[in-house]
C-alpha positions as CSV (number, residue, x, y, z in Angstrom):
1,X,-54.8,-34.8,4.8
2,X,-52.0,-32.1,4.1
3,X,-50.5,-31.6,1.1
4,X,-52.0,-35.5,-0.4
5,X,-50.3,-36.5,3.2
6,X,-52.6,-39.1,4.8
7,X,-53.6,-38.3,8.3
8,X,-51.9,-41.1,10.2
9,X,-48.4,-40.1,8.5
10,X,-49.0,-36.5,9.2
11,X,-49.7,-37.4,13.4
12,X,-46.5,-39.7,12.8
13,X,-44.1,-37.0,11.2
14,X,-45.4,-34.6,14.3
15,X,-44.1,-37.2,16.7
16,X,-40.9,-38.4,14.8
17,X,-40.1,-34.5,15.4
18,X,-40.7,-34.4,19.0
19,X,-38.4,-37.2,19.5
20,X,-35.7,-35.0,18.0
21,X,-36.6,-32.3,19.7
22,X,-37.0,-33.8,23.1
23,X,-33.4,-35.9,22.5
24,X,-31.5,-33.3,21.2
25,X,-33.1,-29.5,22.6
26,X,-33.6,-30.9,26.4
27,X,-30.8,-33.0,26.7
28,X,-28.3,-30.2,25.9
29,X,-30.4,-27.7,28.0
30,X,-31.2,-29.4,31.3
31,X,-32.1,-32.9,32.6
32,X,-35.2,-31.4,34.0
33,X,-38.2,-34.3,33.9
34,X,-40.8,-31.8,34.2
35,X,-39.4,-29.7,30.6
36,X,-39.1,-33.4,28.9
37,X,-42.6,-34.3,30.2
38,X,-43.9,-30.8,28.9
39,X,-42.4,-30.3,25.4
40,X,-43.3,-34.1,24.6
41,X,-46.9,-33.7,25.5
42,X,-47.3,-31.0,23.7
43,X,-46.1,-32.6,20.7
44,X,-48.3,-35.4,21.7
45,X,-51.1,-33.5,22.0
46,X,-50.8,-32.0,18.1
47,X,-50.5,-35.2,16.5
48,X,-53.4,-36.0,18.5
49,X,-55.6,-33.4,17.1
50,X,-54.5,-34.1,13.5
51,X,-55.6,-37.8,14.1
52,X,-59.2,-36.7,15.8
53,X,-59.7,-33.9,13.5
54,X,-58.6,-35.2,10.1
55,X,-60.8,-36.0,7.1
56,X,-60.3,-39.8,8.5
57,X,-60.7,-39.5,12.3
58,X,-59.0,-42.9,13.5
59,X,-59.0,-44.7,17.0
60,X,-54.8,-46.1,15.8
61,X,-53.7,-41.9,15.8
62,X,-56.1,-40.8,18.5
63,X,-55.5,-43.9,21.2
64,X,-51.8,-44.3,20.9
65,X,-51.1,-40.3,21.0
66,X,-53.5,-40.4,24.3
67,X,-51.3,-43.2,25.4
68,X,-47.8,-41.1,25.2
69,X,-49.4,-38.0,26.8
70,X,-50.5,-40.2,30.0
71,X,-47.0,-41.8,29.6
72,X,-45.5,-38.5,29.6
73,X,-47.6,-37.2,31.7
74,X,-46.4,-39.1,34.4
75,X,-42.6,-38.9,33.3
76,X,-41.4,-37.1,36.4
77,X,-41.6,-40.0,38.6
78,X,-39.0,-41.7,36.8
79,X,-36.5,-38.5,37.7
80,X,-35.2,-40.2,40.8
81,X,-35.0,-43.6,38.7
82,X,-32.9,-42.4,35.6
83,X,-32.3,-38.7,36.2
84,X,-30.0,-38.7,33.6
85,X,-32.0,-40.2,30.7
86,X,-35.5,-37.9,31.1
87,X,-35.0,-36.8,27.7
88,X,-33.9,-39.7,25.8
89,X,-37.4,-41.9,27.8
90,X,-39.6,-38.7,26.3
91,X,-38.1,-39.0,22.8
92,X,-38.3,-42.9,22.9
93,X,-41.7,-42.8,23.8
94,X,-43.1,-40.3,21.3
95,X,-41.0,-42.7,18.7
96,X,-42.0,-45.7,19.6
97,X,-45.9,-43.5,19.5
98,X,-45.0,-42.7,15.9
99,X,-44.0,-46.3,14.9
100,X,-47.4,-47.9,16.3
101,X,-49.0,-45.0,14.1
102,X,-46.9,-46.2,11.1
103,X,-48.0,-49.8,12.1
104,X,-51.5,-49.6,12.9
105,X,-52.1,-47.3,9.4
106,X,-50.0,-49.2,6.7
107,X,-51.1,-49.9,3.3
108,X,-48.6,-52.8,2.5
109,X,-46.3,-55.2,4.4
110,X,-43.5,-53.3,4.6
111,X,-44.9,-50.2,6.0
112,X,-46.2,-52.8,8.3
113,X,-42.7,-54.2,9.3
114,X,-40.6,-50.6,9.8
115,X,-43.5,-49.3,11.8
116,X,-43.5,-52.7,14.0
117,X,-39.5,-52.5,14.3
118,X,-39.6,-48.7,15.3
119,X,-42.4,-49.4,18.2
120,X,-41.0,-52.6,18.9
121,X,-36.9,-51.2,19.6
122,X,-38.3,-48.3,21.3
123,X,-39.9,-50.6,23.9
124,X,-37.1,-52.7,24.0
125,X,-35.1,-49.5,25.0
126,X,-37.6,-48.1,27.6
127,X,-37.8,-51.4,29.1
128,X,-33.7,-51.4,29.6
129,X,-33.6,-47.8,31.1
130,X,-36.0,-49.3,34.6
131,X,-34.0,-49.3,37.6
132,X,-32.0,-52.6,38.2
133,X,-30.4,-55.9,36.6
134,X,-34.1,-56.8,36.5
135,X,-34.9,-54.1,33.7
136,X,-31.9,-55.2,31.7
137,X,-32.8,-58.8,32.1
138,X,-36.6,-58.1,30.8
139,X,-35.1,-56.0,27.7
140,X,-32.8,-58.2,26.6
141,X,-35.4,-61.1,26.8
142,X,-37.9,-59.4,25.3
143,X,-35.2,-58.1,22.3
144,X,-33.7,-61.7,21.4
145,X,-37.3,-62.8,21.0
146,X,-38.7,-59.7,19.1
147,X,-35.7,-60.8,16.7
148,X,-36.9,-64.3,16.2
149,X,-40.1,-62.6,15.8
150,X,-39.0,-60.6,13.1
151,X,-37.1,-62.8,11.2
152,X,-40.4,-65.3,10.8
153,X,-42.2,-62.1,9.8
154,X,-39.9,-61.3,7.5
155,X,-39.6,-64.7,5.8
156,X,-43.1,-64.4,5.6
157,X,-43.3,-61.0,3.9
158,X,-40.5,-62.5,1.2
159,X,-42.9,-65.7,0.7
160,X,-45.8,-63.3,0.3
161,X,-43.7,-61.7,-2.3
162,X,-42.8,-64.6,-4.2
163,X,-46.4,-65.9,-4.5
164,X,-48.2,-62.2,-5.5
165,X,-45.6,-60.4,-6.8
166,X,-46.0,-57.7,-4.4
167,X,-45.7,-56.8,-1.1
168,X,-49.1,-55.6,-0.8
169,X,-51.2,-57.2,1.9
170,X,-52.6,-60.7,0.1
171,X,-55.9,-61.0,-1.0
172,X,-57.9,-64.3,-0.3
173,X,-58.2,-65.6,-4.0
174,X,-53.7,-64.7,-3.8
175,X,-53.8,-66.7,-0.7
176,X,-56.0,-69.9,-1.2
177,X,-54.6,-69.8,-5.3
178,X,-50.8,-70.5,-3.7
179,X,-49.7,-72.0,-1.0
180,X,-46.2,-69.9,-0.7
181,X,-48.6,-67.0,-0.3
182,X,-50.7,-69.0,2.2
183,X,-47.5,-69.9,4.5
184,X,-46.3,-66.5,4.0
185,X,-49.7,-64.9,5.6
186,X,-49.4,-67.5,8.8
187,X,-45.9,-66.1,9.1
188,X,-47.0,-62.5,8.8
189,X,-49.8,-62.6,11.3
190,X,-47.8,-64.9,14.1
191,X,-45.5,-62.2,13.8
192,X,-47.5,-59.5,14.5
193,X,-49.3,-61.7,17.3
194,X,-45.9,-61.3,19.1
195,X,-46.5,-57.8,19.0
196,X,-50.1,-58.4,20.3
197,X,-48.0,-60.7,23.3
198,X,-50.3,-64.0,22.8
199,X,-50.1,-67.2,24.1
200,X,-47.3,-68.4,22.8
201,X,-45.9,-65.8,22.1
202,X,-45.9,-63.5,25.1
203,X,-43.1,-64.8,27.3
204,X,-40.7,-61.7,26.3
205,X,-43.7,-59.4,27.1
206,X,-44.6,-61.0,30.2
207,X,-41.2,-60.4,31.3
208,X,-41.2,-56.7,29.9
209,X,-44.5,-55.9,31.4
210,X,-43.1,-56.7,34.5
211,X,-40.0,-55.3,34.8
212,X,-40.4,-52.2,33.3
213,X,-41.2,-48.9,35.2
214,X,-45.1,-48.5,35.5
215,X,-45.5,-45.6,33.0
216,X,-43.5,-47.2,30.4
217,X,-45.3,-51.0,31.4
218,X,-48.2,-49.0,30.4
219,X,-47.3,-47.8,27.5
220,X,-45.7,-50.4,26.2
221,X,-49.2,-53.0,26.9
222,X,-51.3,-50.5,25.6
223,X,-50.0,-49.2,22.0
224,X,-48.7,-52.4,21.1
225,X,-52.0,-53.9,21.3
226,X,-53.8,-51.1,19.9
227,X,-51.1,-51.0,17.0
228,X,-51.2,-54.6,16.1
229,X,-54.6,-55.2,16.2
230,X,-55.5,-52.7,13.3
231,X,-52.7,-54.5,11.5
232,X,-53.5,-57.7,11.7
233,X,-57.2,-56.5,11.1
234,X,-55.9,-55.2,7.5
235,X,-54.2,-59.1,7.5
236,X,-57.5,-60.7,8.1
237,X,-60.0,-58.5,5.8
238,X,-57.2,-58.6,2.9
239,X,-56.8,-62.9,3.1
240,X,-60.1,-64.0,4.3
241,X,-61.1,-67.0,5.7
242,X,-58.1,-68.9,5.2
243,X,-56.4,-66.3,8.2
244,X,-59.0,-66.2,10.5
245,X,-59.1,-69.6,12.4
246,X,-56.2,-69.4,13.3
247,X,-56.5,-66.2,15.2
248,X,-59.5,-67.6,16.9
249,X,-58.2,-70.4,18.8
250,X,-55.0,-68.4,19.3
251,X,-57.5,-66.3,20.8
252,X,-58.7,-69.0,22.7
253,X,-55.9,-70.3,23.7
254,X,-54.4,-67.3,25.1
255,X,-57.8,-66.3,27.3
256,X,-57.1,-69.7,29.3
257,X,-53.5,-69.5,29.7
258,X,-53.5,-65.5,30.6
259,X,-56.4,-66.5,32.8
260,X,-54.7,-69.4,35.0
261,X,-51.8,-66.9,35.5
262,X,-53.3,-64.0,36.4
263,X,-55.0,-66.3,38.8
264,X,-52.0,-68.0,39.8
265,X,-49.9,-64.6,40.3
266,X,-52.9,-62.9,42.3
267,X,-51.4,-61.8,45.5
268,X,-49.0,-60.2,43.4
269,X,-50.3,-57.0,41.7
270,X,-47.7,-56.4,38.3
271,X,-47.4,-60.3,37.4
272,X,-51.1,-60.3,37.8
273,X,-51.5,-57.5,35.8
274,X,-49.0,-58.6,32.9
275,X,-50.7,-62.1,32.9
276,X,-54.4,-59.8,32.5
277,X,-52.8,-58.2,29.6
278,X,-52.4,-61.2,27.6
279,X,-55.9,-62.2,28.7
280,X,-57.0,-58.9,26.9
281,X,-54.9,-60.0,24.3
282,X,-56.5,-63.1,23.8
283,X,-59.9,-61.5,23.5
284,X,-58.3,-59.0,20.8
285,X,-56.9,-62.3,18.7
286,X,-60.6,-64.2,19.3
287,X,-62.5,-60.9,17.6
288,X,-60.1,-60.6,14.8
289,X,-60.9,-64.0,13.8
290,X,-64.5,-63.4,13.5
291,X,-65.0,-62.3,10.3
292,X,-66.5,-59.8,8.6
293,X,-67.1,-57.6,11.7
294,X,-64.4,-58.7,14.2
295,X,-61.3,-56.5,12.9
296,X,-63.3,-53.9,14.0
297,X,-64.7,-55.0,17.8
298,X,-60.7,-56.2,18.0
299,X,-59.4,-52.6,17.8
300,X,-62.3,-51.0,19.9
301,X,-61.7,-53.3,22.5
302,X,-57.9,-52.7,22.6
303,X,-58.8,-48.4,22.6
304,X,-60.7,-49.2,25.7
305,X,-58.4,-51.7,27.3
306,X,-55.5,-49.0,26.5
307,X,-57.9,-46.4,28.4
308,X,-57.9,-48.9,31.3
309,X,-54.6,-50.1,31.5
310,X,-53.1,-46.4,31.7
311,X,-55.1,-45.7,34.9
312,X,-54.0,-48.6,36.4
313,X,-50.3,-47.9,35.4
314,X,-50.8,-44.4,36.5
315,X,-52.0,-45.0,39.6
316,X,-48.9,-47.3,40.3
317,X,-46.0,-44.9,38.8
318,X,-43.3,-44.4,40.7
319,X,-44.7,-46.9,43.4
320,X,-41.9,-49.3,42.4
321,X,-41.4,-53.3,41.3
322,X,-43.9,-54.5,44.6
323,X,-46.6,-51.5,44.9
324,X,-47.5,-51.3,48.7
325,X,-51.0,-50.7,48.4
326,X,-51.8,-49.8,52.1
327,X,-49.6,-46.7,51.9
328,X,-49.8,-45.0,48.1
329,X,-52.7,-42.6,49.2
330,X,-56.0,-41.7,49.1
331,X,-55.8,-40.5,45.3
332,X,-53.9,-43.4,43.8
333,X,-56.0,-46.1,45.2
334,X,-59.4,-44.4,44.2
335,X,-58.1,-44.5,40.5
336,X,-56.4,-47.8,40.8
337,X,-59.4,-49.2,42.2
338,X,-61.4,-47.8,39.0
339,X,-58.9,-49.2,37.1
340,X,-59.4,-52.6,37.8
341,X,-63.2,-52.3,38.0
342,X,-62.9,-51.4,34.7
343,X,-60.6,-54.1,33.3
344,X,-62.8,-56.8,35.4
345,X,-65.7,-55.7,33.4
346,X,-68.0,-54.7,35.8
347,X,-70.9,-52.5,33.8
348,X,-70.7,-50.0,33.1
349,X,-67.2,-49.7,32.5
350,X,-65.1,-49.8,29.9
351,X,-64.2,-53.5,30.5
352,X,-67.8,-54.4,30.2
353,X,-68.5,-52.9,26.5
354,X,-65.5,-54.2,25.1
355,X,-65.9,-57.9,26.5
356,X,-69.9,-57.7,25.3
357,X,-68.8,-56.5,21.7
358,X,-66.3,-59.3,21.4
359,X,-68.9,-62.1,23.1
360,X,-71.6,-60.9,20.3
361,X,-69.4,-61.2,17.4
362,X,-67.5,-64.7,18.8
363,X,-70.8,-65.7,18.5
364,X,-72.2,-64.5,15.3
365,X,-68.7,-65.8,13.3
366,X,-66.9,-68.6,15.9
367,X,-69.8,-70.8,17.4
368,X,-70.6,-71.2,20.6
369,X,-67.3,-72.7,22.1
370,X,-65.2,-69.4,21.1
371,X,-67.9,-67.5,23.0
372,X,-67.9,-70.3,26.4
373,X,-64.2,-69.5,26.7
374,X,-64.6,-65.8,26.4
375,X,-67.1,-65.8,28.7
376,X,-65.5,-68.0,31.7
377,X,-62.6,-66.0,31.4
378,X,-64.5,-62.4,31.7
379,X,-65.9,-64.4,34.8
380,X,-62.8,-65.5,36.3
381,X,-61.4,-62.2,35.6
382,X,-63.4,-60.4,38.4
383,X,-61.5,-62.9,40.6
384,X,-58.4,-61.5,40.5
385,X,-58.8,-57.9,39.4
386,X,-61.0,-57.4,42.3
387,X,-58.4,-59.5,44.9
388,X,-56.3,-56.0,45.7
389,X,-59.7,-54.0,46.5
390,X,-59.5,-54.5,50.2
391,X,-55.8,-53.2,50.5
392,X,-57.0,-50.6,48.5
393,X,-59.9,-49.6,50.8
394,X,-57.2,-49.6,53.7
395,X,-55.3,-46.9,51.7
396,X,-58.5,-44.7,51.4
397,X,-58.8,-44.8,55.2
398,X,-55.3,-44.2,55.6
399,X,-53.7,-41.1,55.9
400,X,-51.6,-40.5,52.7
401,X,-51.0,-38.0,50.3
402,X,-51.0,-38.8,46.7
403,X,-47.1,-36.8,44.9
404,X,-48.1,-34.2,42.8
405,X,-46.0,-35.1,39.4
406,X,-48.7,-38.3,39.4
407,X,-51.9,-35.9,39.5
408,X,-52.2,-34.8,35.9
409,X,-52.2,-38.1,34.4
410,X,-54.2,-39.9,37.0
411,X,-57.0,-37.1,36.5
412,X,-56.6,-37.1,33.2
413,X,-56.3,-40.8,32.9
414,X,-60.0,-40.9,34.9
415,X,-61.7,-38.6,32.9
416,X,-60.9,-40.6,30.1
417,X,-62.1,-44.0,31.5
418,X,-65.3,-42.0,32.6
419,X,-66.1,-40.2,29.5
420,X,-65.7,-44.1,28.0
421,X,-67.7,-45.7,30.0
422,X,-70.7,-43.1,30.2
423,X,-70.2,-43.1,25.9
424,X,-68.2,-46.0,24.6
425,X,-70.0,-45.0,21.0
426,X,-66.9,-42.3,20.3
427,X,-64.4,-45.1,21.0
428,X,-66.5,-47.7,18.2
429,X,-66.9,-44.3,16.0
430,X,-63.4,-43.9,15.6
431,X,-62.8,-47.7,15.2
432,X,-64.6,-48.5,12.5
């Protein structure tokens, strides 16, 4: 803490200035990708220290700054795509980091709403700057829904408001004692589940997810989840039971239908990867349901998934809307291929801890039909994570060279999913 500044706001203000910096220094100075991709890490990279470092180390400062520095990391691919916007995709993403900060550590619900808003329309932007109608089709999709989105959350936060008196997050006795507070806490947490993309509520994000260039796909998957997950925890633990039902079988829900998809949209690698993320999101909703240790479990398993998702999505930047695997080279399909191990679940990755921490608390808090539906869809998932794997061993024969600008956050990116796997105790440190 600085000054009686809590961490979360400190790692926020860092980023907020980076985004001026990047949108007003860089873009007057040159249109260079590499001096966008550079200043913004390294603005990334302080807020990241004063989230690990703090009095309060969290997972919401630590994860979703590691998330822009592999997003930035990986910015100079994009040159070619929008060599004319370099600066404003570095500021957007180091805003859009500072709003899921603002989100993910909010004390009441309107902290909760400007930091969902400020992650939310920096998406929407990053999404609309891809290459294509395609990009601009995704954004505008995923902005009139965000809006609907919004406006139910915000109805919700004014019926919270009439019922407590305050716009602090609703205890259980405030909750089950009125029933404006009750339908004002539904409201609240479906929309923050739009954020989390889940079933059904993801069609805007499905589109996004797909559209979008890779680094920003992964961005955007990854600190949304992360973000919305530790708010909708704070949800959960404030209102008690009366909340937490309802996330379960959302949860449940969501596994199936992200499931079928995925399967469905196999033999095509980003619509198979945007209907895996709202699987993962599916497991995220089923553990914040599971009260009282779920809230918990639900944000380490989105660090780790956001770990995961960033390889994958690092391996495939700059390899365009239909990846050819065959050709991408010998570097890029090693760490794609860990990539998907990993999201599969396969032990020991990262994939496997997080789906085992949400199986033991589905079945602890949920019963055992919760857990039967987790489970299947961890299963099925090794079906179609793994379906890409023998392109993959094609490229590794191949002769290909992997581009440079993609080498720091691919190594980087692997070294993180390593370190994860071999101790996945930091990640459920910094969660708790």
């Amino acid at each position: 803490m600085i000054a009686g500044i809590p961490a979360h706001l400190v790692a926020a203000s860092v980023l907020v200035i980076g985004a001026v910096v990047a949108l007003l220094l860089i873009s007057m100075l040159s249109t260079n990708s590499i001096l966008a991709s550079v200043v913004g890490a390294i603005f990334a990279i302080v807020a990241l220290l004063v989230g690990a470092f703090g009095p309060q180390p969290s997972l919401a400062v630590v994860g979703i700054c590691a998330i822009a520095l592999l997003a930035l990391l990986v910015l100079p691919v994009l040159q070619t795509a929008v060599p004319a916007h370099v600066a404003e995709v570095s500021a957007l993403l180091l805003l859009g980091s500072a709003g899921g900060i603002a989100l993910a550590g909010a004390t009441d619900l309107l902290q909760a709403v400007i930091g969902l808003e400020t992650l939310a329309l920096s998406a929407v932007i990053l999404v609309a700057l891809g290459r294509g109608d395609r990009c601009l089709e995704a954004s505008f999709k995923y902005f009139v829904l965000g809006a609907i989105s919004l406006a139910g959350l915000l109805y919700g936060v004014g019926l919270v408001y009439l019922g407590t008196g305050s716009f602090g997050f609703p205890t259980a006795d405030q909750v089950s004692a009125n029933p404006l507070t009750l339908a004002g806490v539904v409201l609240v947490v479906l929309g923050l589940c739009f954020e989390l993309a889940v079933f059904p509520l993801h069609w805007g994000a499905l589109d996004a997810y797909t559209a979008a260039a890779a680094s920003v796909a992964g961005f955007v998957m990854s600190a949304s989840k992360l973000a919305a997950a530790y708010a909708l925890g704070r949800v959960v633990l404030s209102a008690g039971a009366p909340a937490a039902p309802l996330l379960v079988w959302i949860g449940c829900l969501t596994i199936i239908w992200g499931t079928f998809g995925a399967l469905a949209h196999g033999r095509t690698l980003r619509r198979m990867l945007a209907y895996s993320a709202i699987t993962h999101a599916g497991f995220i909703g089923l553990a914040l349901g599971c009260l009282p240790n779920g809230p918990n479990t639900a944000v380490f398993y989105a660090g780790l998934y956001a770990s995961m998702a960033m390889l994958v999505f690092a391996a495939l930047a700059g390899t365009g809307a239909e990846p050819e695997l065959r050709t991408m080279g010998r570097g890029r399909a090693l760490a794609l291929a860990l990539g998907l191990f990993a999201l599969s679940g396969i032990p020991p990755t990262p994939g496997f801890w997080a789906k085992l921490a949400v199986l033991v608390v589905a079945w602890q808090s949920a019963g055992p039909l919760p857990t039967l539906i987790a489970a299947a869809g961890g299963v099925f998932s090794v079906l179609y994570y793994l379906r890409p794997v023998p392109d993959l061993l094609a490229a590794l024969r191949a002769e290909g060279a992997t581009p440079r600008v993609v080498l720091p956050g691919v190594v980087l990116a692997t070294i993180l999913v390593v370190i994860v796997s071999l101790a996945p105790g930091i990640a459920w440190t910094l969660a708790r």
